[in-house]
N, C-alpha and C positions, 0 to 999 in steps of 0.2 A: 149297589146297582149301577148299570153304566147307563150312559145315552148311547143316544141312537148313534152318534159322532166314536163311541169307542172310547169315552173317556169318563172315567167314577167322576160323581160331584169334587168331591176333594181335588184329585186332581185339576178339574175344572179350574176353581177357584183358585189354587195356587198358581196356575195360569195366567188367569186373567190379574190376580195381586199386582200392583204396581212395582217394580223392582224401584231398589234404592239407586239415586244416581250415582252414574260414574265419576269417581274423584280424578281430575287432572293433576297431576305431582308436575310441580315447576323441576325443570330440570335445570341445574346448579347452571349449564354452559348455554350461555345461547346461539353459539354458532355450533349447528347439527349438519356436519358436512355428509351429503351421499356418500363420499368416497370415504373418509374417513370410516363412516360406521359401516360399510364395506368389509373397509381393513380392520375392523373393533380395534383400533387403536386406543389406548388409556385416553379421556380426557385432559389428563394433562400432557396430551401431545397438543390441543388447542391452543394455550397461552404458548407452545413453543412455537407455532408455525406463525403466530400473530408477529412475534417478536421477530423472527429470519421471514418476512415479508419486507419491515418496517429495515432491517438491515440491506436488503435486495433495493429500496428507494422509494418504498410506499410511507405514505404518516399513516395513526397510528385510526384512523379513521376508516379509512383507504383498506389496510388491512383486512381490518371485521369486516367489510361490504364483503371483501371478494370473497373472503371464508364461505362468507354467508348463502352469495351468490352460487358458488360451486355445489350447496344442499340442495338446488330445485332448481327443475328448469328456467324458471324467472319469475319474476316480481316487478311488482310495483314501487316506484321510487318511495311512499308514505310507511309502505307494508315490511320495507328493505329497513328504512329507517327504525321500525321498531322492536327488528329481528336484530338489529346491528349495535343496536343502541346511539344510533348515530342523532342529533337534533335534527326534528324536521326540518328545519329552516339553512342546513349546512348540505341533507343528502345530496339534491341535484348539481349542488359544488361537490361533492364529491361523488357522484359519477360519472358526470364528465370528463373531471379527470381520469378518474378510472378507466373509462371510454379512451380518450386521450392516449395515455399509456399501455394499452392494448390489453388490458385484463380484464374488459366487458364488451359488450356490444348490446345497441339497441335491436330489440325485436319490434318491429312497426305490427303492430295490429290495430283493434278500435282505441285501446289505450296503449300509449307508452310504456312499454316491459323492457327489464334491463336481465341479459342471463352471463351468465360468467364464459369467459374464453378457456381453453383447455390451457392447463398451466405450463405444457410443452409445448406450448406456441408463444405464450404470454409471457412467460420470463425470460428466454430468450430471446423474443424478440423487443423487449422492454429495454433488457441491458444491450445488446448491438446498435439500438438505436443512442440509446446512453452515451454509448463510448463513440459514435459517431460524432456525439452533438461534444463529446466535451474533447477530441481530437480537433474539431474545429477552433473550438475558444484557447485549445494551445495553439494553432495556430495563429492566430489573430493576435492573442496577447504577445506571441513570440517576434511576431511583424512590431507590433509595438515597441514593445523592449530594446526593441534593436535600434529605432530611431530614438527612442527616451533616452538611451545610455548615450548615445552619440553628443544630444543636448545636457545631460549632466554632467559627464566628464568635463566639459571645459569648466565650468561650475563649482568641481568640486575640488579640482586644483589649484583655483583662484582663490578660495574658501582656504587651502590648504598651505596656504605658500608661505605664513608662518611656520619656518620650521624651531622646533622645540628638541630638548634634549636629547630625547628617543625616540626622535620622527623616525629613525634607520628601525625602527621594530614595529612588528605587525601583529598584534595577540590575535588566533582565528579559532572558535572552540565551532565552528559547524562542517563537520566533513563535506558538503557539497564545496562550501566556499572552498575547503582546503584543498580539495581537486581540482579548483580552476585557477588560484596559483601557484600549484605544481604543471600544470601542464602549459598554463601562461610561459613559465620560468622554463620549462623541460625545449618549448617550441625555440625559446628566445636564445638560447645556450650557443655557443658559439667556437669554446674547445674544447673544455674538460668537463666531466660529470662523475662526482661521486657521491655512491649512495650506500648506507647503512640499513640493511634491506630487515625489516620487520614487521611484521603483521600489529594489528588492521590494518588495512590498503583503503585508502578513499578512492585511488584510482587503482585499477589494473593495468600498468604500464607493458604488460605482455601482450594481453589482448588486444591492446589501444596501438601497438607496433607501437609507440611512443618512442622507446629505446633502439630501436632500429632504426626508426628515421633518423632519428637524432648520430645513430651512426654513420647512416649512408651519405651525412652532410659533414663526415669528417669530424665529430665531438667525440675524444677520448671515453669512454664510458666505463665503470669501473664499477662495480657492484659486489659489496660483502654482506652473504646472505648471514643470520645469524641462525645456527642449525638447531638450537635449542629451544628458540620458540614458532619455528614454521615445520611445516609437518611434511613427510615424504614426496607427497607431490607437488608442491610450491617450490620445493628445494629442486625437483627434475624439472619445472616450467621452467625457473631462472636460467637450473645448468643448458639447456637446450638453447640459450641465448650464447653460450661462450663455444657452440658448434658452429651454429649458424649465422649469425648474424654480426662477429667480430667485436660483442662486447665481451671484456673479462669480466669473466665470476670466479668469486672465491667464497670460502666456508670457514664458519668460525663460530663457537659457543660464546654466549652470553656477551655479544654489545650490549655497552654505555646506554643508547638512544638512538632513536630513531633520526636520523640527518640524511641530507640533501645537500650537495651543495654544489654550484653551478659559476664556472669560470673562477673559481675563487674569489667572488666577491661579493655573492649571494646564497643565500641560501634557506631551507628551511627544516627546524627540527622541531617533531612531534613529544611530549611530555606527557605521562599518565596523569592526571588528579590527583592528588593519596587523599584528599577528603571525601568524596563523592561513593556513595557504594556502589552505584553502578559504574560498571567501569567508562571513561571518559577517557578522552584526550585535548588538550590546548598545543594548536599548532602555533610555532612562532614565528613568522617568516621575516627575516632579515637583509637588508641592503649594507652590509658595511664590511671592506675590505681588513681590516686587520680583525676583524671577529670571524670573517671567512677563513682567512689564514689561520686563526689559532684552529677551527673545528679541521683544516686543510691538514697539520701537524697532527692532530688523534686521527684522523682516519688513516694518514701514512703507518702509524704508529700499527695500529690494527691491523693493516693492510700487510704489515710486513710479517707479524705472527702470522697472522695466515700461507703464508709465504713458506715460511721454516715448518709449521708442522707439515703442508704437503711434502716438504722436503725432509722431514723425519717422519 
């Protein structure tokens, strides 16, 4: 029999039955980005995006907010914290900075809400500002530098003025340093320059016109590339120096060593490691005239095969 309503007892009743409650499943991630499940991205796209946050210059705090923040239009700094897993006691330090660094903004209403910045605004304009602030501190530091060395040099050759048996040698294993006493020595040269031309380059003496200065002020310059270990286009940069700019080049398999050597009385030659697995180099740079002349005697020696095979 029905009621008046259109619906059997039975029916009634299983109506009005109370349903069982709905079970909430903890979901394993807690940052549930809008965009993300947009994109149904895998979950474990979350722990990657945390990590290349935290690589861009976020900690790893900072991070989880923004994730978090980019899931809903905004939050509460208590409600952020327990979505973020961040301690309550840390979140408003780190929104701030998050504010700060341009990957949030306050929403002013009756309470304080924080919503996330679009990430095409926020990371770029995060690192511009970045690089802004730390091209300043090169500058600044560089202004310093400049007067510190001026006050340590006298200092250090006061310090130095014992000299010992092999004050004339220079052990350098860091390629920056060994660019700046090649070019120190390259600037200071005065007639002749000969060089044992081999790969790694700490310096590009092409680019740097270095070699061309150095000839336009009248220095002999002499360069034998070694054609066995640099490769077709290092070999056409060099030859393009013995068109233009009145250094000799020449070509030759397998140099001894990498050498330098400047007025014959200085110089510097480059040494592989044979211990190190990766490969390495120990620059040695040298002040002493008859160790010049002996490496001045191999490089004529080289200088002059090369010589004969273009001529055969």
């Amino acid at each position: 029999m029905e009621s008046a309503v259109g619906f059997s007892h039975k029916s009634t009743s299983e109506f009005l039955k109370p349903k069982p409650p709905t079970v909430f499943m903890r979901i394993p991630s807690v940052i549930c980005s809008r965009v993300v499940k947009e994109r149904e991205l895998n979950p474990a796209d979350y722990p990657l995006h945390w990590r290349q946050l935290q690589q861009v210059g976020l900690n790893a705090y900072e991070a989880r907010s923004y994730l978090v923040l980019m899931g809903h239009p905004r939050f509460k700094a208590l409600e952020l914290a327990a979505r973020a897993h961040v301690p309550r006691q840390k979140i408003y330090e780190v929104l701030d900075s998050l504010v700060e660094k341009g990957f949030a903004q306050v929403v002013q209403e009756k309470t304080k809400l924080f919503s996330a910045v679009d990430p095409t605004l926020s990371i770029p304009g995060f690192l511009a500002r970045r690089s802004r602030m730390l091209q300043n501190e090169l500058v600044e530091q560089s202004r310093l530098a400049s007067s510190l060395i001026e006050d340590l040099k006298t200092s250090y050759k006061e310090g130095q003025s014992g000299r010992g048996a092999l004050d004339f040698l220079n052990l350098v294993t860091d390629p920056t340093q060994t660019g700046i006493h090649y070019r120190r020595m390259l600037k200071a040269v005065a007639s002749t320059y000969d060089e044992f031309v081999q790969p790694p380059f700490a310096v590009n003496a092409v680019e740097e016109h270095l070699l061309e200065n150095a000839a336009g002020r009248g220095v002999h310059c002499r360069l034998l590339v070694d054609t066995a270990l640099t490769d077709r286009e290092e070999r056409a940069r060099f030859g393009g120096l013995d068109n233009d700019s009145g250094v000799e080049v020449r070509f030759l398999d397998n140099l001894p060593l990498k050498l330098a050597l400047f007025d014959v009385t200085a110089g510097l030659i480059a040494l592989p490691d044979p211990v190190q697995t990766k490969p390495s180099w120990t620059s040695v740079v040298f002040e002493h005239k008859g160790f010049a002349e002996a490496m001045s005697g191999l490089f004529e020696n080289y200088w002059c095969r090369a010589l004969q095979r273009i001529a055969s």
